[in-house]
C-alpha positions in Angstrom: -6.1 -48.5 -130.4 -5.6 -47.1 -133.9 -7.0 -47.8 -136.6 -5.2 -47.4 -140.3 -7.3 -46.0 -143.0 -7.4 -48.1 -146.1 -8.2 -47.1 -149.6 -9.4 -49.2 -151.7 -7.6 -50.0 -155.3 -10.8 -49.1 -157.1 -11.3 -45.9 -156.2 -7.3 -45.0 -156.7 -7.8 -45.9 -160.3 -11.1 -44.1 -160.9 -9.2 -41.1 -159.7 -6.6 -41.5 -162.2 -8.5 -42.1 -164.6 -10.7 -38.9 -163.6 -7.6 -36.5 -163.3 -6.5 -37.8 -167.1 -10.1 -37.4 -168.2 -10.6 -33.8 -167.0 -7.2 -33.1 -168.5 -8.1 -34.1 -171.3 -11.0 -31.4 -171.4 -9.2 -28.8 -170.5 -6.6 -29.1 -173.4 -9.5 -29.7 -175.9 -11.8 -26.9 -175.2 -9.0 -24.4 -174.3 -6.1 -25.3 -176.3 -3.1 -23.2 -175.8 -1.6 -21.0 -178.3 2.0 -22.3 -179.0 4.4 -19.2 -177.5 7.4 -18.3 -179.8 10.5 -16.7 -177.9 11.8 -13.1 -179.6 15.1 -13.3 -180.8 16.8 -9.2 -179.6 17.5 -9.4 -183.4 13.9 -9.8 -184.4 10.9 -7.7 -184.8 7.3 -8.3 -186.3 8.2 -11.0 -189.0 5.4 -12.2 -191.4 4.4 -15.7 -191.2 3.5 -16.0 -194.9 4.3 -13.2 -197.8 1.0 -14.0 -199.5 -0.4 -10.7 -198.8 -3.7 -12.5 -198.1 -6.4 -11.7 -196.2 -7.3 -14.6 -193.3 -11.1 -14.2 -192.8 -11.4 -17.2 -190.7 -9.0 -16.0 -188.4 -10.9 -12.7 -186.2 -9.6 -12.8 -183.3 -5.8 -11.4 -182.3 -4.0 -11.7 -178.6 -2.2 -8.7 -177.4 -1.0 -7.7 -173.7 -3.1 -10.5 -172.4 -6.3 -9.4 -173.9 -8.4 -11.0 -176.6 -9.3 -8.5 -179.3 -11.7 -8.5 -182.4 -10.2 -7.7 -185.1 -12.3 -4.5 -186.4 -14.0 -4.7 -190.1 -11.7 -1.7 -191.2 -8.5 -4.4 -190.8 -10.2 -6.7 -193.0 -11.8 -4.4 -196.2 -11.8 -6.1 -199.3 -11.0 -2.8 -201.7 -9.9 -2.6 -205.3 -6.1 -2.1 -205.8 -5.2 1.2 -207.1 -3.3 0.6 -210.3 -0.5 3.6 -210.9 1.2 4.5 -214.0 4.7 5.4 -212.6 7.2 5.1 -210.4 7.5 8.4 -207.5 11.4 8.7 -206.9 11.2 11.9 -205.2 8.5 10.6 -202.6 10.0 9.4 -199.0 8.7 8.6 -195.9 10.4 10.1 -192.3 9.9 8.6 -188.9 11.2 11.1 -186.1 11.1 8.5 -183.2 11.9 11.6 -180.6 8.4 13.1 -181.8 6.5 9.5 -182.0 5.8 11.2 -185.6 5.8 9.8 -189.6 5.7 12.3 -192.4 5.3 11.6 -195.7 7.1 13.7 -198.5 6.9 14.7 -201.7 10.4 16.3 -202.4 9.9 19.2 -200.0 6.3 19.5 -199.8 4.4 17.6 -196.8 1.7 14.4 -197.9 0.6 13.7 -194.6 2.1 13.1 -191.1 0.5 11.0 -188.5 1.8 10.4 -184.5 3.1 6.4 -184.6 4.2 4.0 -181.9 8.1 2.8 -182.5 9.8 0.1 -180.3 9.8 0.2 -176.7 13.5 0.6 -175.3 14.0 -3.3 -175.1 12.6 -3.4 -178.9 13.9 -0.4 -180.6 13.5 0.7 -183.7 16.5 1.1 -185.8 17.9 4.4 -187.4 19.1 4.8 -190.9 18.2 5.1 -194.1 15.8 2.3 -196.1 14.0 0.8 -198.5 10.7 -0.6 -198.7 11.7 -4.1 -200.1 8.0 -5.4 -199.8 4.4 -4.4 -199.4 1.6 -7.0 -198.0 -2.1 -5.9 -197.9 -1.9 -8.4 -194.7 -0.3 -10.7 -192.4 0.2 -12.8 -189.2 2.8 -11.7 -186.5 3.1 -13.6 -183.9 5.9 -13.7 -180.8 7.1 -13.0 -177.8 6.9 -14.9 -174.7 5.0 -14.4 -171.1 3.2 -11.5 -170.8 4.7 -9.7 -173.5 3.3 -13.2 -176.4 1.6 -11.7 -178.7 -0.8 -12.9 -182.1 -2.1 -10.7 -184.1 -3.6 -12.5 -187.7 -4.6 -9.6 -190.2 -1.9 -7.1 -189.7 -3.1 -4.5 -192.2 -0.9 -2.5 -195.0 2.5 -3.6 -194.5 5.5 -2.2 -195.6 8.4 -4.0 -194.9 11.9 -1.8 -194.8 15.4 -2.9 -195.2 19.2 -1.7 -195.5 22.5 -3.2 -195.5 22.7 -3.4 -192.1 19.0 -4.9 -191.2 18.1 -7.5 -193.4 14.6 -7.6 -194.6 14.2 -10.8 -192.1 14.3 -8.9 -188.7 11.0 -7.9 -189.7 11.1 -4.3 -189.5 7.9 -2.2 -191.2 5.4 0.3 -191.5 1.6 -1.7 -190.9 -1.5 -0.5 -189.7 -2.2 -1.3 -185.9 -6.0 -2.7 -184.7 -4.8 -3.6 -181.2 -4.0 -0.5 -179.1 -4.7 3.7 -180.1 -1.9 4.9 -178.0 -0.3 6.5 -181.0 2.5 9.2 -180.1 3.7 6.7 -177.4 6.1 4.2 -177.9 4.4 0.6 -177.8 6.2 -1.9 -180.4 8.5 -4.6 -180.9 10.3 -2.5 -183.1 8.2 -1.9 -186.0 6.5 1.3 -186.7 2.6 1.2 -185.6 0.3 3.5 -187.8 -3.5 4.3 -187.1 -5.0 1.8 -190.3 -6.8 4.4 -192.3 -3.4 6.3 -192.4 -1.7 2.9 -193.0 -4.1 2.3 -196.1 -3.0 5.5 -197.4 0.9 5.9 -196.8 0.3 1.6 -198.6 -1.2 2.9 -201.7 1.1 6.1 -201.8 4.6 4.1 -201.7 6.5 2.1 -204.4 6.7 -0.6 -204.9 3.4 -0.4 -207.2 0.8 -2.9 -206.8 -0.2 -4.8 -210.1 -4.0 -5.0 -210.6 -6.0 -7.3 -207.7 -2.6 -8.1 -206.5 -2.0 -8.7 -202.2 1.3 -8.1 -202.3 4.3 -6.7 -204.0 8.0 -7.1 -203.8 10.5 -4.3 -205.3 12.8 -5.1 -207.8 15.6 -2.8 -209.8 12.1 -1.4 -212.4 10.0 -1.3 -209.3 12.0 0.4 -206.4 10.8 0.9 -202.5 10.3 4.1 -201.3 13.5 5.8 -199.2 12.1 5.6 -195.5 14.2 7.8 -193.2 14.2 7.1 -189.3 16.3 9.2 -186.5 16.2 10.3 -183.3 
């Protein structure tokens, strides 16, 4: 004879209501970061223009790893004040060498190995203007493996041209999250190592104003000329 195994009621609605409970847990002590899908025409787009810094935000998420955002990323430093404007200053990206120099007419400022976009996230070519300059902000973006937030981006110089808008979110910032400098490794903006970011920031128009976090260019306060080809 066989016998058929009943369950009771009870005990089907104390496992729902365990199941709901636990779920409940998970969301609330592991919440999930909300993942944004990257547009082809976008890059590493601000999330506020405040120039601010976020100190209650330390922690960024790259290639599936947590990271702490070092102290040099998060400096409070007096804003250098500059009496003019440098027309004859620009900035060249070679993205064959991985390589930024910055120039003074014909005489070499510094030059640095970088990280442009990866072949899915290029960097574009051309010739541009600095149309902005944040001491900091959040990017955030992608999707999968390749989501990324990083709060705190330091020294940001946002470029431009006729043909890419300022909101494709194309720059210059200083990079926290990786070192492999000389190696392409972006979505598209130009990674610098940050103490050479803080210095190529302070170097370029626009000019800050005094304490100020960020700056936009206007027609009396142009953006550097940055160069970028192959």
């Amino acid at each position: 004879m066989l016998y058929e195994m009943t369950i009771p009621k009870w005990f089907g609605l104390i496992l729902s209501f365990s199941i709901l409970f636990f779920a409940e847990v998970i969301v609330l002590f592991f919440p999930q970061r909300k993942v944004i899908e990257t547009f082809a025409d976008i890059s590493c787009s601000a999330s506020n223009l405040s120039g601010e810094i976020d100190f209650l935000d330390s922690y960024a998420f790259f290639d599936s790893d947590l990271i702490s955002i070092p102290e040099v990323a998060l400096i409070q430093e007096e804003f250098a004040v500059l009496g003019a404007t440098h027309g004859e200053r620009w900035v060249e990206v070679d993205l064959s060498e991985q390589k930024l120099r910055a120039w003074d007419g014909s005489t070499l400022y510094l030059e640095t190995p970088v990280s442009t976009g990866l072949p899915w996230w290029p960097t574009p070519t051309g010739e541009f203007r600095i149309w902005i300059k944040l001491r900091a902000t959040k990017m955030e973006g992608g999707s999968g493996k390749y989501y990324y937030y990083l709060p705190n981006v330091p020294y940001v110089m946002y470029f431009e041209n006729e043909n890419t808008p300022g909101y494709r979110g194309f720059g210059l910032h200083g990079t926290y999250w990786h070192n492999d400098f000389g190696t392409p490794r972006s979505h598209g903006c130009v990674n610098l190592p940050t103490e050479v970011a803080k210095e190529l920031y302070f170097w370029v128009d626009p000019m800050l104003s005094d304490g100020k976090s960020t700056v936009w260019a206007s027609e009396n306060n142009q953006g550097t000329r940055v160069v970028i080809h192959e």
